[in-house]
N, C-alpha and C positions, 0 to 999 in steps of 0.2 A: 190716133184713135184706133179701137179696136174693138171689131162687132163679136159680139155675144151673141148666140142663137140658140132658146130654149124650146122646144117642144113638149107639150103637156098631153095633148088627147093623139097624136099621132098623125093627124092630118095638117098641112100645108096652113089650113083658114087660121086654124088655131095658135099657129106659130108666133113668138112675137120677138122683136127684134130688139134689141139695149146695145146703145155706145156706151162705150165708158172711158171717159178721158183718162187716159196714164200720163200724167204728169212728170216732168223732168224731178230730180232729187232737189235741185236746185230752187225748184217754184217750190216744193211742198218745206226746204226751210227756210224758205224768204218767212211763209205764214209763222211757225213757232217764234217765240221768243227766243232772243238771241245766250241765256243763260241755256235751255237747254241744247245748243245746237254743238256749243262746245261743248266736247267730252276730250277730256285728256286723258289718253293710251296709254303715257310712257311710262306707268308702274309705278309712279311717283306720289301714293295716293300714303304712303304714311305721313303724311303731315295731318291727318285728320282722324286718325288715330289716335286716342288717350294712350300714353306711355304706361307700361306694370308700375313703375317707379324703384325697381329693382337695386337700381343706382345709388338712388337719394335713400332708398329704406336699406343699403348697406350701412351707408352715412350717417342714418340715422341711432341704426341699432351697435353701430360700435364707436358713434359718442355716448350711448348710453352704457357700454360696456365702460369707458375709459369712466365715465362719469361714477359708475360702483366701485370701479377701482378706487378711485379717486380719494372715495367713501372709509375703506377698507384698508388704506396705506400701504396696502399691497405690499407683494412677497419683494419686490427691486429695493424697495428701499429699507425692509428688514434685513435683507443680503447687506445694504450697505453700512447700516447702522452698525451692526455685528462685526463686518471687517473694521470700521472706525473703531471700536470698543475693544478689539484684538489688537489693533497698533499703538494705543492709549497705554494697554496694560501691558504690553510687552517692551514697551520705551520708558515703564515709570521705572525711578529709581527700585534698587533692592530691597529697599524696608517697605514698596509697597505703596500705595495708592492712599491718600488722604483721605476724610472723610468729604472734605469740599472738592477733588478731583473725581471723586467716584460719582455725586452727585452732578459737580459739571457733565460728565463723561453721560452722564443720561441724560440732561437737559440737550446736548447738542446733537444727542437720540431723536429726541422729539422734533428737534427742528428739521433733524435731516429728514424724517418721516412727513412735517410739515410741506417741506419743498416741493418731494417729490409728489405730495398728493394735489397742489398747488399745478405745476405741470399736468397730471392727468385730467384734472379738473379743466385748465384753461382749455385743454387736446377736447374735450368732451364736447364742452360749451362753441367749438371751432366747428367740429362737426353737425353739429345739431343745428348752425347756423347754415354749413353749406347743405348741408340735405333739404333745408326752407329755402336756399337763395338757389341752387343750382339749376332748377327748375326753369327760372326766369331770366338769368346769366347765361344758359345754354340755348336759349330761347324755343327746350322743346315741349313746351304746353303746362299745363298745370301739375300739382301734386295731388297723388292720391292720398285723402283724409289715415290714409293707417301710417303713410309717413309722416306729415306732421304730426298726429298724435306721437309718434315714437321721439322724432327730432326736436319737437317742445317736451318731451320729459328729459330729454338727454341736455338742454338748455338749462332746465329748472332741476337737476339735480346737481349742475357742472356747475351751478352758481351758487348751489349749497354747498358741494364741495369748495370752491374758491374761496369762500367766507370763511368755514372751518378752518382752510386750510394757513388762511394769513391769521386769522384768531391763535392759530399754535405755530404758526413763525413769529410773532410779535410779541407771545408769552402771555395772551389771555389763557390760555388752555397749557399745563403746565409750565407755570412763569417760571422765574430766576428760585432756585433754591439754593439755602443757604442749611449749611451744617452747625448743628449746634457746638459752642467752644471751648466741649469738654474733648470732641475729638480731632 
């Protein structure tokens, strides 16, 4: 215990005297609750931190890149198309190319184009699924709403493209052409 001695008018009579118990550290947190007594020091407090989502909204935004490609049949498989159509026409006999090999020669155009958008497409819909699942597999906290929104468009346009893309490998979308039998 430790006295306290105030003086107010300057004389003795007036003095008045206050203990004031100083308690050990120990007693004053026996009284708190035991949630506030612990405090953890060790800098370890990003777990309570929402994540930017930096991560998952790369994820996101370039399954929705592959997913436009997808759309677009992109420049890869124009390159490829064009080299097939240069070794077609540079292996046909002298007199030249048929009416039904020049129209195969593009039909198997479309399908290469089909393939490869069929791949960009599935890459899209792959992405857009871990930018939603990553979150919870890494187990480090939720998604922020701007990456799902971007990871569910890159879902829903990679499933558009997939569709497209087996509708023009299957030949709903430039089927089998046939040359007429005059040439």
């Amino acid at each position: 215990m430790t006295e306290n001695s105030t003086t107010t008018g300057g004389t003795d009579a007036e003095s008045e005297t206050e203990f004031v118990a100083l308690g050990s550290e120990n007693e004053e947190e026996s009284n708190l609750p035991e949630e506030l007594i612990e405090i953890d020091d060790d800098g370890s407090d990003d777990e309570d931190v929402p994540g930017t989502g930096a991560v998952s909204g790369g994820f996101s935004f370039a399954g929705l890149a592959l997913a436009i490609v997808s759309l677009t049949t992109n420049w890869t498989s124009g390159v490829v198309v064009s080299h097939a159509q240069y070794v077609q026409e540079v292996h046909a006999p002298s007199t030249g190319l048929t009416g039904q090999e020049t129209l195969n020669m593009t039909e198997n155009g479309w399908h290469t184009q089909g393939y490869w958008a069929l791949i960009f497409a599935a890459a899209a819909v792959l992405f857009g699924a871990c930018a939603l699942l990553s979150p919870s597999i890494l187990l480090s906290g939720r998604t922020p709403s701007w990456v799902k929104a971007a990871a569910t468009s890159a879902i829903i346009v990679g499933v558009i493209g997939v569709v497209l893309a087996l509708l023009t490998v299957t030949g709903v979308f430039g089927g089998h052409l046939v040359a007429p039998a005059s040439s």
